[in-house]
C-alpha positions in Angstrom: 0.0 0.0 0.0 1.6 3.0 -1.0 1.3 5.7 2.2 0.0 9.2 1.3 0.6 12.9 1.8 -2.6 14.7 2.9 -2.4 18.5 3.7 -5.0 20.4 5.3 -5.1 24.5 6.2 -1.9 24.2 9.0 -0.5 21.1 8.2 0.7 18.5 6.2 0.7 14.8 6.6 3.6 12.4 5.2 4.9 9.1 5.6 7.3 9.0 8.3 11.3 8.8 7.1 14.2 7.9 8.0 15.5 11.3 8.7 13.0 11.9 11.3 14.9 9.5 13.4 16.5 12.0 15.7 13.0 14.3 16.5 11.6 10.8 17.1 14.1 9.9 19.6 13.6 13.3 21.3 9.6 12.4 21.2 10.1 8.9 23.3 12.0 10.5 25.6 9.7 13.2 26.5 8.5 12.4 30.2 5.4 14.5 29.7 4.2 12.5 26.4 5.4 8.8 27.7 3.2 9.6 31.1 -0.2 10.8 29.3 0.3 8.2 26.2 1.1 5.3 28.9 4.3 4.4 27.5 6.7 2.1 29.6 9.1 0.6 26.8 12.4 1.9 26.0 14.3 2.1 22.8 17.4 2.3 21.4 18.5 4.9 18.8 19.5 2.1 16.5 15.7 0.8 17.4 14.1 3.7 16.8 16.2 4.8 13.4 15.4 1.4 11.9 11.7 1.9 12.9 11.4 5.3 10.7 13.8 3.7 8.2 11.0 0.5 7.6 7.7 1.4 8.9 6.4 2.9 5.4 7.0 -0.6 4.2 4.2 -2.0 6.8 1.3 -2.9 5.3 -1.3 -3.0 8.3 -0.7 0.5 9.3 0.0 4.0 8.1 2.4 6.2 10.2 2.6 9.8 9.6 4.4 12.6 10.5 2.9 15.9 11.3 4.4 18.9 9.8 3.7 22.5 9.4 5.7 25.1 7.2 9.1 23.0 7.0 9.2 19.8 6.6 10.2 18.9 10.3 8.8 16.5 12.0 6.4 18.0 15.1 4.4 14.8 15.9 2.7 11.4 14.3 -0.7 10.1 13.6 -1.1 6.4 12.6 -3.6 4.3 12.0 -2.8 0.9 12.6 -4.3 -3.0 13.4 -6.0 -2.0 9.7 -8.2 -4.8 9.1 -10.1 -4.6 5.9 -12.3 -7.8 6.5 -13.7 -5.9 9.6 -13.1 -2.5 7.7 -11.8 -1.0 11.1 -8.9 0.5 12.6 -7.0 1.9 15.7 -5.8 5.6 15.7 -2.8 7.0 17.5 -1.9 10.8 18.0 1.0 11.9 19.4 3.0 15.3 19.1 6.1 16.8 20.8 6.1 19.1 23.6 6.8 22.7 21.7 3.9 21.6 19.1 1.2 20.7 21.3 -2.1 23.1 22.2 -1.6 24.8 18.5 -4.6 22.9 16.6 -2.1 20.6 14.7 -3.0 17.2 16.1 -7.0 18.1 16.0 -6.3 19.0 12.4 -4.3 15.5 12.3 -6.8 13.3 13.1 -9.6 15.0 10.7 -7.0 14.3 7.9 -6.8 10.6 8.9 -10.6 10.0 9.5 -11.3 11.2 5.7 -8.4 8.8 4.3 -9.8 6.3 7.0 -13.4 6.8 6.1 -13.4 7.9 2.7 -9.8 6.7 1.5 -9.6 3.2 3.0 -13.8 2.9 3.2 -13.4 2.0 6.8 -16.6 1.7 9.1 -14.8 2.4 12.7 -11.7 4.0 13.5 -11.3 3.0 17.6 -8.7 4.3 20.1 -7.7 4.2 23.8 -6.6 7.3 26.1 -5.4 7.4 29.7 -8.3 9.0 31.5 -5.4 11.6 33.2 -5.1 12.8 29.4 -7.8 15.3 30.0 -7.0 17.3 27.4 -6.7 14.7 24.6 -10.2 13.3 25.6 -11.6 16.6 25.1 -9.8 16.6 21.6 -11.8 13.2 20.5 -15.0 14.2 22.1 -15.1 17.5 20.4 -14.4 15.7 16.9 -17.3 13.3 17.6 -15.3 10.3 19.3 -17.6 8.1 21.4 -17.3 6.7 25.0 -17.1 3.4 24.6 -16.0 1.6 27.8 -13.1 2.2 30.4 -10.6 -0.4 31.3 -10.4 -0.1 34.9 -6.3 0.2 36.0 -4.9 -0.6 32.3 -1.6 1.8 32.8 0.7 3.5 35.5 0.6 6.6 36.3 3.9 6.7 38.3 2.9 5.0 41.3 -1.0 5.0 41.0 -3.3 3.0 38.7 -5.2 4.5 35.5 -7.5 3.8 33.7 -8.2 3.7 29.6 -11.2 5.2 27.8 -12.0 3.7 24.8 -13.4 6.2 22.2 -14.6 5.1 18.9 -16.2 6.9 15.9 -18.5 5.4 13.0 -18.7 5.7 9.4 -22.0 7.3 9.7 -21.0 9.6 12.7 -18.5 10.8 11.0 -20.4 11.9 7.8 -23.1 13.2 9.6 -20.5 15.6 11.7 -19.4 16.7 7.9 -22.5 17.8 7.4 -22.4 20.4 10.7 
C-alpha cells in the first residue's frame, strides 16, 4: 500500500522517514508524552532509526508525520491494526512538547478519518486514552469520538493506577458531523 501525503489548512501529513529519526528519539523521551500516552518501553537509537527507516513498508498500518511550514517533523498520527475484513482500525496521535495546544494534532486526526473513512472505506476507526489525558479526551469528544467503555487500571501513572477510555467513531458519525 503505497502511504500518502494529505495536507490540510496548518498542516501537512507524510509518511514518516528515516531522517526523522532524531526528532523521534527526542519524542520517546519526553517524560510528559510517555506519562499521558502510557508508555513504559524503552528504545534504542538504532531501534528507533530502523523503525522510521522500515515502517512505510508495513502494510497493516500508516504512520505519519505531522508537519507545518518545513518539513520537520512535530508529531505522528497512525492508524494501525488496519483490518479490511472488519473494515476497522485503531488511531494514534501523538506530538512533541513545543507543538502541542496549537490545533495541529485536532487538524491530524480529521485528515486521517477522511483517508480512514473515505480513503480506505473503513466503518470504525477506535482508540484508547489514559483518562489523566484530560485534554486529549476533550480533543476526540469535540471531533465526535464516542465513549465506549473504560478499562479499569490498564496503565501506571507513576505510582498510582489509571484507567483507559476507549473512544470510537462510525462511518455514519463521521459523515453526519461533515455535514455540521
Amino acid at each position: 500500500m503505497e502511504k500518502p501525503t494529505l495536507q490540510g489548512e496548518m498542516i501537512r501529513l507524510r509518511p514518516v522517514r528515516a531522517d526523522d529519526a532524531d526528532a523521534m528519539w527526542d519524542l520517546v523521551h519526553d517524560p510528559e508524552g510517555m506519562r499521558l500516552t502510557g508508555t513504559t518501553a524503552t528504545f534504542t537509537r538504532e531501534q528507533i532509526a530502523e523503525w522510521c527507516a522500515t515502517i512505510s513498508t508495513h502494510e497493516d498500518r500508516i504512520d505519519l508525520a505531522v508537519t507545518s511550514g518545513s518539513d520537520e517533523y512535530r508529531g505522528e498520527i497512525v492508524l494501525n491494526d488496519i483490518d479490511p475484513v472488519v473494515r476497522s482500525a485503531n488511531l494514534r496521535l501523538v506530538m512533541r512538547p513545543a507543538y502541542r495546544g496549537r490545533g495541529y494534532g485536532t487538524e491530524a486526526i480529521q485528515l486521517v478519518l477522511g483517508l480512514a473513512f473515505d480513503g480506505l472505506g473503513l466503518h470504525r476507526v477506535g482508540l484508547d486514552v489514559l483518562s489523566i489525558n484530560h485534554r486529549a479526551i476533550a480533543i476526540y469528544e469535540n471531533i465526535g469520538f464516542r465513549h465506549e467503555g473504560r478499562l479499569r487500571d490498564a496503565y501506571r501513572d507513576g505510582d498510582r493506577w489509571c484507567d483507559s477510555v476507549v473512544m470510537g467513531m462510525l462511518e455514519d458519525e463521521f459523515r453526519a458531523a461533515q455535514l455540521d
